[in-house]
C-alpha atoms as a printed R data frame, in Angstrom:
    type eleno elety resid chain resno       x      y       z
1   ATOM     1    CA   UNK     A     1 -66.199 34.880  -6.421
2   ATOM     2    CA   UNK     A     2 -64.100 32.320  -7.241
3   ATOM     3    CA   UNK     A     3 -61.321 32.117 -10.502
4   ATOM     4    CA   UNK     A     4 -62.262 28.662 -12.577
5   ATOM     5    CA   UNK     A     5 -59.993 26.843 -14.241
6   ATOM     6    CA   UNK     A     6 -60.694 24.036 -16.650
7   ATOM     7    CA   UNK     A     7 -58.934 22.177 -19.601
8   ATOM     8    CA   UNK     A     8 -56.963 19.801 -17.498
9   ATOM     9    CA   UNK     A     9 -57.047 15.859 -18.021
10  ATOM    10    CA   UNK     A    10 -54.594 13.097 -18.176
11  ATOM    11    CA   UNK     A    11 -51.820 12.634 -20.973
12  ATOM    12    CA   UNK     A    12 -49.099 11.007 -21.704
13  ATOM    13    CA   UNK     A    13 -45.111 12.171 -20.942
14  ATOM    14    CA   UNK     A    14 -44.179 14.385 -23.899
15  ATOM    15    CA   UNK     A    15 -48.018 15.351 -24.225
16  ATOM    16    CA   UNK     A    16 -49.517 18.704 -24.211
17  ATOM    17    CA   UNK     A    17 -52.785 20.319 -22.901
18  ATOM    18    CA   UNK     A    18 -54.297 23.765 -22.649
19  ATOM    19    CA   UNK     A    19 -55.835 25.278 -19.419
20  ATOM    20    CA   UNK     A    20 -58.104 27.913 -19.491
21  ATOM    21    CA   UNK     A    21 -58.903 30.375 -16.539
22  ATOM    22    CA   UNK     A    22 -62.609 32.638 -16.089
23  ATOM    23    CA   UNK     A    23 -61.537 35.830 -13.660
24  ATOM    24    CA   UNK     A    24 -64.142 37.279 -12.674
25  ATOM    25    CA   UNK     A    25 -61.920 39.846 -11.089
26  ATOM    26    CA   UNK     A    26 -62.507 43.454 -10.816
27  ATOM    27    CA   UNK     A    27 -59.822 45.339 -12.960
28  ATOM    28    CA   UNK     A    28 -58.735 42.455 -14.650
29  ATOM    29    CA   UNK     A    29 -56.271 44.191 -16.620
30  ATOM    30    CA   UNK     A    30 -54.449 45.536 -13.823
31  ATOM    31    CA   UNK     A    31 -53.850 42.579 -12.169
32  ATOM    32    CA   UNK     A    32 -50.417 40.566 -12.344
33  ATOM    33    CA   UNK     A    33 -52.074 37.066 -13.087
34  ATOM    34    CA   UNK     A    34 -50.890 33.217 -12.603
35  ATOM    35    CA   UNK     A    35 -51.285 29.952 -12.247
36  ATOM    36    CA   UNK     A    36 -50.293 27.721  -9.378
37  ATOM    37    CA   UNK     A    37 -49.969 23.967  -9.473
38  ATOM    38    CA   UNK     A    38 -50.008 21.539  -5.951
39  ATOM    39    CA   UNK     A    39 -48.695 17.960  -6.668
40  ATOM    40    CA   UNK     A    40 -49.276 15.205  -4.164
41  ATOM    41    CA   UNK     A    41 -47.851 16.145  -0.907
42  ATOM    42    CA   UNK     A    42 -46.394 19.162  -2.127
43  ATOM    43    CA   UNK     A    43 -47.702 22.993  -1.291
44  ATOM    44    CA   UNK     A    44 -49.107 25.102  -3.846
45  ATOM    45    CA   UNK     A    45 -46.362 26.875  -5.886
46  ATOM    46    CA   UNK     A    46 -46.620 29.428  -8.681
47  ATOM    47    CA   UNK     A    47 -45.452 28.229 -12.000
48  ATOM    48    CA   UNK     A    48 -46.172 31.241 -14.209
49  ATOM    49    CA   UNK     A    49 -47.391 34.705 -13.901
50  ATOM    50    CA   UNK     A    50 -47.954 37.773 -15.958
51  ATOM    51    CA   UNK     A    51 -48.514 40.924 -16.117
52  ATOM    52    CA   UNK     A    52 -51.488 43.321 -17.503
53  ATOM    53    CA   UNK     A    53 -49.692 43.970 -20.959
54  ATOM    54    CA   UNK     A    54 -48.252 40.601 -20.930
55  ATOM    55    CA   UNK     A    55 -45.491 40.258 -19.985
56  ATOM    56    CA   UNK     A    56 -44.399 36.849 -18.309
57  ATOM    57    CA   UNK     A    57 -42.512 35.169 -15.923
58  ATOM    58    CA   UNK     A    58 -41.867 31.470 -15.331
59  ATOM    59    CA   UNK     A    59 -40.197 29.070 -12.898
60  ATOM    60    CA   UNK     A    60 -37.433 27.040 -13.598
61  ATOM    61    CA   UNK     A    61 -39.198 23.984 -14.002
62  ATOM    62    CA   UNK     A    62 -41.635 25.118 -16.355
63  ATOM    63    CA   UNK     A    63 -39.417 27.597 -18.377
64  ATOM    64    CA   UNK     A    64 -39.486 26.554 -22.196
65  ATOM    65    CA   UNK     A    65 -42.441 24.176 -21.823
66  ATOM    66    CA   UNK     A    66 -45.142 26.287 -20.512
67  ATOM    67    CA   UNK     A    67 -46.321 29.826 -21.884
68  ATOM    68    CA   UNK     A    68 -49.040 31.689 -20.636
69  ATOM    69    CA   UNK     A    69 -51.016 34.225 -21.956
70  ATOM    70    CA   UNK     A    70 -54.124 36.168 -21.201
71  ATOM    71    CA   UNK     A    71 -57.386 37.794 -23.046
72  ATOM    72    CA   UNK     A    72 -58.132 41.217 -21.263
73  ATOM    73    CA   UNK     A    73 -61.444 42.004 -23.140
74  ATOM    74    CA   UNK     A    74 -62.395 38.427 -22.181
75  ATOM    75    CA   UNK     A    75 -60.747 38.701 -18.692
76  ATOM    76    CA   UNK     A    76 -59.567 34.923 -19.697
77  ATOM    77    CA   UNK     A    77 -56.125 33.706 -18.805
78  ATOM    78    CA   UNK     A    78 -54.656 30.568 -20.175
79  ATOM    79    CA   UNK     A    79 -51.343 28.115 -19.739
80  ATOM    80    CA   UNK     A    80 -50.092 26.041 -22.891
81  ATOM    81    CA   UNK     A    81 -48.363 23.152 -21.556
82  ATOM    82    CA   UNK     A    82 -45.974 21.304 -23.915
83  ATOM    83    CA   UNK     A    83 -43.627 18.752 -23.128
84  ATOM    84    CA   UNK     A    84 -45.380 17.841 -20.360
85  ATOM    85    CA   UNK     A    85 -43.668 15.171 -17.724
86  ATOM    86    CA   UNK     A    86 -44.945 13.112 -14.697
87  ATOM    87    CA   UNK     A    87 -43.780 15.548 -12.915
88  ATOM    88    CA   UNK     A    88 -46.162 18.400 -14.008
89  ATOM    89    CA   UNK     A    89 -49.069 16.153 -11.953
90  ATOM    90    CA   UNK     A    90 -50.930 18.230 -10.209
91  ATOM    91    CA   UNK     A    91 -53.801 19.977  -9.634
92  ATOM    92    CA   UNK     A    92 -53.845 23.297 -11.173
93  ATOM    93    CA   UNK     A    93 -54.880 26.637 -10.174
94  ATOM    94    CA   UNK     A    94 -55.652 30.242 -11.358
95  ATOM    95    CA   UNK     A    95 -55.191 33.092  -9.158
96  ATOM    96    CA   UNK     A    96 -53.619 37.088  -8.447
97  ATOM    97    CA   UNK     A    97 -50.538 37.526  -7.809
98  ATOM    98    CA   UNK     A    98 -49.675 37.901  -5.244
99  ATOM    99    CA   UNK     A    99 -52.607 35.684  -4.486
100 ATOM   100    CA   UNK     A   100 -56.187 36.482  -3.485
101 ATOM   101    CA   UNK     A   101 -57.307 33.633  -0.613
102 ATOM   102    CA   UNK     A   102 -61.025 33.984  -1.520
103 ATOM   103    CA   UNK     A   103 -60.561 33.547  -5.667
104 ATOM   104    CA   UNK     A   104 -58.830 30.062  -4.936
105 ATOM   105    CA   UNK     A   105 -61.482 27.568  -6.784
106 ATOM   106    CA   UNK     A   106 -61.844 24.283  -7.319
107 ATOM   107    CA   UNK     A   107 -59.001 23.497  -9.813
108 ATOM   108    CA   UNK     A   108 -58.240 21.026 -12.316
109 ATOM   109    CA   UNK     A   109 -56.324 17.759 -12.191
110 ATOM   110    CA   UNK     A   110 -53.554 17.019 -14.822
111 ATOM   111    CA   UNK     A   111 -52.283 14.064 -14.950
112 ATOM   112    CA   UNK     A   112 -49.125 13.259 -16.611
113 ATOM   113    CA   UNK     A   113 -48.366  9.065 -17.033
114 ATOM   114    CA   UNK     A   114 -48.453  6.637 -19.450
């Protein structure tokens, strides 16, 4: 089984977009949640996570842009990008934290340039 993210796409500095995650993991609600990003030549790091009842923590580089937020009778996740600079390009990622290796999926690319 793997997590799917979508919603990703290219935009322009100062832009926002929406990702959305599908867990299809067991006890959804129990499970601390995030999303991970990998930028060119960079390893994958985790941007934002949160807990079962919501609550949420963020890294420094995100904090103030970026606020996630998850559905638990949905078992959806999702990550509300504002602000967004060419430095949020990457591919993103949904995922447990900490993370499960076989729920990595595919991704999806956003791109942030004019």
């Amino acid at each position: 089984v793997q997590l799917q993210a979508s919603g990703g796409g290219l935009v322009q500095p100062g832009g926002s977009l929406r990702l959305s995650c599908i867990a299809s993991v067991r006890r959804f609600s129990f499970n601390v949640m995030g999303w991970f990003r990998q930028g060119p030549g960079n390893q994958r790091v985790l941007v934002a996570s949160i807990t079962g009842d919501s609550n949420a923590i963020y890294a420094d580089s995100v904090k103030g842009r970026f606020t996630i937020s998850r559905d638990n009778a949905k078992n959806m996740m999702y990550l509300q990008m504002n602000s967004l600079k060419p430095e949020d390009t990457a591919v993103y990622y949904c995922n447990t934290v900490p993370q499960t290796d076989w729920y990595w999926g595919q991704g999806t690319q956003v791109t942030v340039s004019s």
